[in-house]
C-alpha positions as CSV (number, residue, x, y, z in Angstrom):
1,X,0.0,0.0,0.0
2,X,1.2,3.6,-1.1
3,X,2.4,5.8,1.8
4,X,0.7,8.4,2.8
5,X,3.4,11.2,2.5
6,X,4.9,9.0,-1.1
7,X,1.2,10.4,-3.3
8,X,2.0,13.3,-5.4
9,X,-0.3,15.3,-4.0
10,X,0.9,15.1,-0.4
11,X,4.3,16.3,-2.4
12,X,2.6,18.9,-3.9
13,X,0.9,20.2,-1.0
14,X,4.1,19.9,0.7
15,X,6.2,22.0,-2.1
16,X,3.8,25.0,-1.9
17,X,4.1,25.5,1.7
18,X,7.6,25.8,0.7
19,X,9.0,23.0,2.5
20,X,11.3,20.3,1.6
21,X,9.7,16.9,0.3
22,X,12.1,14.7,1.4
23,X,12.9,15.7,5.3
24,X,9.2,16.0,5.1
25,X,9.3,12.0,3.9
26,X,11.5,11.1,6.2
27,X,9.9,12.5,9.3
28,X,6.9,11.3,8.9
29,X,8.5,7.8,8.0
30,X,10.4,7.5,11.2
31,X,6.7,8.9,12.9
32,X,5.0,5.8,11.6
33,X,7.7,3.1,12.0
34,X,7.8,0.9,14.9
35,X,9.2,1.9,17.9
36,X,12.4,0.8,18.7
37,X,12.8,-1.4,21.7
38,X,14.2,0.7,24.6
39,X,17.7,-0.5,25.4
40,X,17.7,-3.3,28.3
41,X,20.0,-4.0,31.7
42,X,21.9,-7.4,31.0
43,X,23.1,-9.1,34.3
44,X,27.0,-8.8,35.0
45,X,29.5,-10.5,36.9
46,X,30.7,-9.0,40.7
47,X,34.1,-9.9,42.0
48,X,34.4,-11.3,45.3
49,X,37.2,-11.9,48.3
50,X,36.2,-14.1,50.7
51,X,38.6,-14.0,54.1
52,X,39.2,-16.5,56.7
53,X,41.8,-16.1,59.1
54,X,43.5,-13.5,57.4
55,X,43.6,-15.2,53.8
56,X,41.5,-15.3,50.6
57,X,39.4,-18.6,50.4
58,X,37.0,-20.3,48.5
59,X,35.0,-22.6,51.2
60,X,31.8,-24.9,50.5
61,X,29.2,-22.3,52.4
62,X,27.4,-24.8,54.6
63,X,30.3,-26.1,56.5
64,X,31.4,-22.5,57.9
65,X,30.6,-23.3,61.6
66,X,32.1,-21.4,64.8
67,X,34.9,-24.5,65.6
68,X,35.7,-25.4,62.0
69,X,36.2,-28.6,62.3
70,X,33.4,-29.1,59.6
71,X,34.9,-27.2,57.5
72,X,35.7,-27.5,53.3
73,X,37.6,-25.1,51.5
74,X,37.8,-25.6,47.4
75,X,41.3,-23.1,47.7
76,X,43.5,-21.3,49.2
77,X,45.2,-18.1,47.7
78,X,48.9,-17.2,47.8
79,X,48.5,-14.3,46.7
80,X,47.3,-11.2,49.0
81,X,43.8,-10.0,49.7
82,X,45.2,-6.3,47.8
83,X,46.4,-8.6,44.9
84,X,42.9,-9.5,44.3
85,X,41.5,-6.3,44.7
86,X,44.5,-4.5,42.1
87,X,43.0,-7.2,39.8
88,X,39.7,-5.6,40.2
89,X,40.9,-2.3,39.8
90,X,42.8,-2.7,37.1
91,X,40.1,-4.4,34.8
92,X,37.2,-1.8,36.2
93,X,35.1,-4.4,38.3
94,X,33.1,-2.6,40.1
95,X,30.6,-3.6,42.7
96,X,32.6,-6.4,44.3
97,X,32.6,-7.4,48.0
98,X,35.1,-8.3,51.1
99,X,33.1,-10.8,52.8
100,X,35.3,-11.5,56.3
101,X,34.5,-15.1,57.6
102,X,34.6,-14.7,61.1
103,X,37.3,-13.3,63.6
104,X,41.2,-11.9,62.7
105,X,40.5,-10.9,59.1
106,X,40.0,-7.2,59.2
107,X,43.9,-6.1,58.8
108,X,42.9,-8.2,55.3
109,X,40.0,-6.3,54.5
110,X,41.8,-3.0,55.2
111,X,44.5,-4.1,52.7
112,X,42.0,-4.9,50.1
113,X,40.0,-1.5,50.3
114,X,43.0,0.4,50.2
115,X,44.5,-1.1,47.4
116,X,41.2,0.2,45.6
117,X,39.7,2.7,47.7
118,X,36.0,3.2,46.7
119,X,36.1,0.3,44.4
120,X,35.0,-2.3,47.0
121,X,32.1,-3.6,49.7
122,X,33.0,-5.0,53.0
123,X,30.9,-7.0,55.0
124,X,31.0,-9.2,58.1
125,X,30.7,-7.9,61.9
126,X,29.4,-4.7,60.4
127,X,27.4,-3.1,63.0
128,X,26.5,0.3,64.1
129,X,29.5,1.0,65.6
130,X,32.5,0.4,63.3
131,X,30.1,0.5,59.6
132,X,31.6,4.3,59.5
133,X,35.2,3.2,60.6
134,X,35.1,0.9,57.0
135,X,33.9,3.8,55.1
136,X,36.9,5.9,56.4
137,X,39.5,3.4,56.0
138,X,38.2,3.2,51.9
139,X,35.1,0.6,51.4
140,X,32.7,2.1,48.8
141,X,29.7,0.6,51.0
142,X,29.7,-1.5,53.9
143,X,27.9,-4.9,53.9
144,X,25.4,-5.8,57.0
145,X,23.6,-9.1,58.1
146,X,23.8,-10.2,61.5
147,X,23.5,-6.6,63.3
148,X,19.9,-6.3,62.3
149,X,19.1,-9.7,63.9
150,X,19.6,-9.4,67.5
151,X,18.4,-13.1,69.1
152,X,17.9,-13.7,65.3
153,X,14.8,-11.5,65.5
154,X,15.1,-8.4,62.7
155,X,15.0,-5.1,64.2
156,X,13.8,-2.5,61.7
157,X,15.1,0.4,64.2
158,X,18.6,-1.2,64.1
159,X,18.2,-0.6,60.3
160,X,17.1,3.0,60.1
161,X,19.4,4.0,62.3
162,X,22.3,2.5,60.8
163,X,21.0,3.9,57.5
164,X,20.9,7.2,59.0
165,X,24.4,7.0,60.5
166,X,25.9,6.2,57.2
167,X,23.9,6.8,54.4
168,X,21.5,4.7,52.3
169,X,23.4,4.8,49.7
170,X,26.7,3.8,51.3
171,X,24.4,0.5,53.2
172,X,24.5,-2.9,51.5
173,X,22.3,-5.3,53.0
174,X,23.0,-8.9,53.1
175,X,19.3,-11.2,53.3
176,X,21.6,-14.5,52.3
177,X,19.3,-17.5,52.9
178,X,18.8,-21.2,53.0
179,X,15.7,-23.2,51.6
180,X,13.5,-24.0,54.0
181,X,10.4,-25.5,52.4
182,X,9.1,-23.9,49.8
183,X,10.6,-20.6,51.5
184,X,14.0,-18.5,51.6
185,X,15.2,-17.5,55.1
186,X,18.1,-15.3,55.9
187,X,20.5,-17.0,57.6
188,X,23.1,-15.1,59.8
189,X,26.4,-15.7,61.4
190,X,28.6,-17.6,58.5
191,X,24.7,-19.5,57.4
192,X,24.1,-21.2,60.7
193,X,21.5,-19.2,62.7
194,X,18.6,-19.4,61.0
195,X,16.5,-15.7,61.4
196,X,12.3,-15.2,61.1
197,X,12.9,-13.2,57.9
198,X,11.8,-15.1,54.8
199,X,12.7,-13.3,51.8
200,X,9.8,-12.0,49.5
201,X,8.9,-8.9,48.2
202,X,7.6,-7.8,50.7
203,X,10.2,-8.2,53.2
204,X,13.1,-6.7,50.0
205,X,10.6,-3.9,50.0
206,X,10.9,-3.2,53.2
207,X,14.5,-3.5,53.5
208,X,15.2,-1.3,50.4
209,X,14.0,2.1,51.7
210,X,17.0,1.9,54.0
211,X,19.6,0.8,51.7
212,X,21.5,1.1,48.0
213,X,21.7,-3.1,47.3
214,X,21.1,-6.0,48.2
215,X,23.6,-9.0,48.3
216,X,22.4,-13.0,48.3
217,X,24.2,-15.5,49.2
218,X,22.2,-19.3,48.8
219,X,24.1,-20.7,51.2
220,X,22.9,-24.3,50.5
221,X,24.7,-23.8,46.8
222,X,27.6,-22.3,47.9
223,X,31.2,-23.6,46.6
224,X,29.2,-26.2,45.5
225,X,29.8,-25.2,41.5
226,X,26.9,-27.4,41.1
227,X,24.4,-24.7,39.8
228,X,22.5,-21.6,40.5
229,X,19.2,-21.8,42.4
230,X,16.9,-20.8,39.9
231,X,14.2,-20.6,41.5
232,X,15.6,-17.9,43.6
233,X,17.1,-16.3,40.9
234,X,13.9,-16.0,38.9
235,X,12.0,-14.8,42.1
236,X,14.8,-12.4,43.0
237,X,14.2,-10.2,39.3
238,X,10.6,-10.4,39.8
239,X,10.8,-9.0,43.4
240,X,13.7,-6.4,43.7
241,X,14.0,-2.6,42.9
242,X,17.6,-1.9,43.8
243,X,20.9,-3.6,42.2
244,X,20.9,-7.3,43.5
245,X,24.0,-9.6,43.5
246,X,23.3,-13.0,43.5
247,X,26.3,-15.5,44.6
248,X,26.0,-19.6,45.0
249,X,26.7,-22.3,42.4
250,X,28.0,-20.6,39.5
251,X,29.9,-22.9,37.2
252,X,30.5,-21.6,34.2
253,X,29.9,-18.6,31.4
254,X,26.5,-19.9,30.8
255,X,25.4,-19.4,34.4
256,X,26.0,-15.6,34.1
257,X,23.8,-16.3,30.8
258,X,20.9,-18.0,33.0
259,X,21.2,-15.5,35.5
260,X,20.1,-12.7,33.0
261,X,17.7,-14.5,31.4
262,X,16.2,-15.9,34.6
263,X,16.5,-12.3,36.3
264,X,15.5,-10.2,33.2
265,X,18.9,-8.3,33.9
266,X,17.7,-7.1,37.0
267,X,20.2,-9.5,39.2
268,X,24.1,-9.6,38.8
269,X,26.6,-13.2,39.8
270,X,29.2,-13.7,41.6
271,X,31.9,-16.3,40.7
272,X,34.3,-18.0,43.2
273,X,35.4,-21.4,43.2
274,X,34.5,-22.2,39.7
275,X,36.8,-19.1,38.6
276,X,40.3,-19.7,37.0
277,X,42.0,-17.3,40.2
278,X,40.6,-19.2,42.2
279,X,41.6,-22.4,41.2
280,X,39.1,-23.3,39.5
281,X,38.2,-24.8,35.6
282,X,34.6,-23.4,34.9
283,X,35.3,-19.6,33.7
284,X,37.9,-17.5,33.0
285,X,38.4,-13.9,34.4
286,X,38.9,-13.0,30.5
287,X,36.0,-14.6,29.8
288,X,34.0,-12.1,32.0
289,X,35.7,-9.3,31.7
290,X,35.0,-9.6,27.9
291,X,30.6,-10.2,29.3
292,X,31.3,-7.5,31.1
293,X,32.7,-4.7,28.7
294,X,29.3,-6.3,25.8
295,X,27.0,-5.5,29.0
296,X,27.9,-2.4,28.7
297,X,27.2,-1.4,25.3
């Protein structure tokens, strides 16, 4: 069928007005073309430094207990926690987090902020009383769990207040959680303590008009490199409003793939023992680095 604007008498009409026929054309062309789809978040990948005792581990997450004696570490770094942070730095990974795995890790920590000040997020034993100290000594955003659970029992006023103290956008909070039925509860001190927050929208809802982020570990899948949850995943994209980074399970590139797809783009992964600097064979740091840079395009 002929276009409106393409008769000769739109022409016409169009030439004694004294305006030009073909911008004419071509506006109204690009009026009644389809709109173009509006440009979409993809899911990227978030570096990570896990600490225990001082040193940058990969461990299987539902073995961290208070004597140890459970535990199962996939590797152990020889390299510093600041190598691992310069790493970051120098390839522009932003949004990672310093995750310290119970006592005698936070000269570790301080090494790894510092060697990218601002680049980084700490977490573990954040509370109201040293969060500000991290942010001094060079964390972008500090990480907190356990401090809002006192006797495992969430404390919204805990929350404001350390939001106010800080900043919402300088507060991360951490809701990772272990499947419990057909539920999600957050699960504090290194995964063992189980808390009576289950995490839905309503609860992330809650939580994210006192903070900048949310971070989720499935502690059931962790340093397992068996697979995401999925079900989580999926759940997570339909529920949250603030950047989201999911960690547990990842294996390979594909998972980062899955994770987008699952998430709509709404939830970023984090890769640990599968990763090649970790010792692992599933994915490369080139190999997301190279995700990364096409994410952002």
């Amino acid at each position: 069928m002929e276009k409106c604007y393409e008769r000769p008498s739109f022409k016409a009409a169009v030439a004694k007005e004294g305006g030009d026929e073909g911008q004419s054309g071509d506006w109204l062309s690009s009026f009644f073309a389809p709109p173009s789809k509006p440009k979409t978040r993809k899911s990227v990948f978030r570096p990570c430094i896990d600490l225990h005792e001082g040193v940058v581990k990969q461990i299987v997450g539902g073995t961290l207990t208070d004597t140890d004696s459970t535990l199962k570490t996939n590797f152990i770094a020889t390299h510093s926690p600041a190598h691992f942070a310069s790493l970051y730095r120098q390839h522009n990974l932003t949004g990672g987090h310093v995750i310290k795995l119970g006592p005698r890790n936070d000269d570790a920590a301080t090494s790894a902020v510092q060697a990218w000040p601002q680049g980084l997020h700490v977490g573990g034993g954040i509370n109201g009383d040293n969060a500000s100290e991290w942010l001094e000594k060079g964390a972008e955003k500090v990480i907190v769990t356990s401090y809002l659970f006192p006797s495992c029992k969430f404390d919204l006023t805990r929350l404001k207040e350390l939001s106010s103290k800080v900043g919402k956008q300088k507060l991360v909070v951490d809701v990772s959680c272990r499947k419990r039925g057909d539920k999600w509860i957050v699960a504090m001190n290194r995964w063992q303590d189980m808390t009576d927050m289950e995490v839905n929208k309503e609860t992330l809802d809650q939580l994210a008009e006192h903070c900048s982020e949310f971070l989720i570990h499935a502690a059931d899948v962790e340093g397992l490199c068996q697979g995401i949850d999925q079900e989580l995943v999926k759940k997570l994209g339909e529920w949250v409003t603030i950047p989201t980074t999911y960690a547990g399970g990842a294996r390979h590139l594909g998972d980062l793939e899955l994770v987008d797809k699952l998430s709509g783009g709404k939830v970023d992964l984090t890769f640990g023992s599968a990763l090649d600097i970790f010792g692992g064979k599933g994915v490369t740091m080139e190999e997301l680095i190279s995700w990364n840079d096409g994410a952002k395009q």
